[in-house]
Steps between C-alpha positions, in 0.01 A plus 500: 500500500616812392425840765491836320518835565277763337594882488481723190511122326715245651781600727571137651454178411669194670395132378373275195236585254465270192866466366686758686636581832531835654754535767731781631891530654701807573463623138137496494242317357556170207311283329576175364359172361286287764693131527322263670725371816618124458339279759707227568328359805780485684517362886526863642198618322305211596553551896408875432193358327421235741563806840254736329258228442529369847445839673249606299327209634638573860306849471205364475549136672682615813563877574229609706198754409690773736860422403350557096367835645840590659663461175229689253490796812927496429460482089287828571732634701778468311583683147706318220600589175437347136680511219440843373623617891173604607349413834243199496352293809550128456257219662528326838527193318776678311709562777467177623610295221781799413610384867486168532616392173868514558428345863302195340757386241803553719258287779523810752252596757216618364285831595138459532449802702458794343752756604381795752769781365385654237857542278708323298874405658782802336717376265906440640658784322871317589381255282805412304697228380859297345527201367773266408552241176772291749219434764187546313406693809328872568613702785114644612590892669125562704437715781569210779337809783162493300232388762460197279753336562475435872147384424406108454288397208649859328725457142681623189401325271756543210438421131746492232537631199595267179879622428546753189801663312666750656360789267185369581336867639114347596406233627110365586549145546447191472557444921557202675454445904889487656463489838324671803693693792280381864474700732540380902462598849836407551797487332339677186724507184754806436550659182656399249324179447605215278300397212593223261395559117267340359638530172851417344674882538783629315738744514416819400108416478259742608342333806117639644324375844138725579418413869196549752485544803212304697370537832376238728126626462525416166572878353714445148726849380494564144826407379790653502804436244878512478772399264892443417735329311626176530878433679739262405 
């Protein structure tokens, strides 16, 4: 689906409609041809399948009648933004699934309960990272004071980015789940963390890991993104 924006004629489009896509990056505005994504079935998208299909059933199965009203009185609470940037109100049933999902295929503790703050988590803005072809390994810089940490049931969960050429200036996936930094009562984990790749990496590679940030209450940040170059 394709959202527009209407002015004196159109002054923003971002999406597919028939055989084109409209997108934008720090030049503006493009449009190219539509290509319709392979789907190769593979064992990752089946468990992301097989989570959304299990809570959708666990919204209506098992969360309770006042837990469901927690989360729709949070999704009206809460502003988000769409493609285009502009502020739109998602669903309780939204938020739950956008919570959950990463917490059902990695077999986490789920939320049921919707959460009583009204705010997304911030982002980590000493979100940064290295990486190195010898150990196949990222060194994760986060803020290791953030209250999430010392929390149980809290992560980072950290996705990475499929490895590009070095003049390689955007980047908008595809992603793949790498790992998830726990937070803990005691003895929580100090920056930087270590991440091993889930790709082969090269030298001189351009490497990208988004992360966010998620709260034992179930609250998920929007994402937040960093990048480097590969080491020897």
């Amino acid at each position: 689906m394709a959202l527009v924006k209407y002015g004196g004629g159109i002054i923003q489009m971002s999406g597919s409609i028939a055989g084109n896509t409209y997108a934008r990056n720090r030049y503006g505005n493009y449009i190219r041809a539509k290509t319709k994504p392979v789907n190769p079935n593979t064992d990752r998208q089946a468990a992301v399948r097989a989570a959304i299909a299990t809570l959708t059933a666990r919204w209506s199965q098992v969360v309770t009648d006042v837990q469901r009203t927690a989360w729709n009185l949070y999704a009206n609470s809460v502003n988000m933004k769409n493609k285009l940037g502009e502020v739109v109100k998602l669903s309780g049933f939204n938020h739950y699934i956008r919570s959950n999902a990463i917490l059902q295929v990695q077999a986490m503790t789920l939320v049921d309960a919707g959460p009583t703050i009204f705010e997304l988590p911030e982002q980590d803005p000493a979100f940064a990272i290295t990486a190195s072809a010898g150990t196949q390994k990222f060194a994760v810089v986060f803020d290791d004071t953030a209250a999430w940490v010392d929390l149980a049931d809290s992560y980072l969960h950290l996705y990475q980015g499929q490895p590009q050429n070095a003049q390689r200036n955007f980047f908008a996936g595809p992603w793949r789940y790498c790992d998830s930094i726990v937070g803990a009562d005691a003895d929580p984990e100090t920056s930087p963390y270590e991440a091993t790749s889930v790709f082969v990496i090269t030298e001189t590679q351009r490497l990208s890991m988004y992360g966010r940030i998620q709260l034992v209450d179930g609250r998920l940040s929007e994402p937040f993104s960093t990048s480097c170059f590969c080491a020897a």
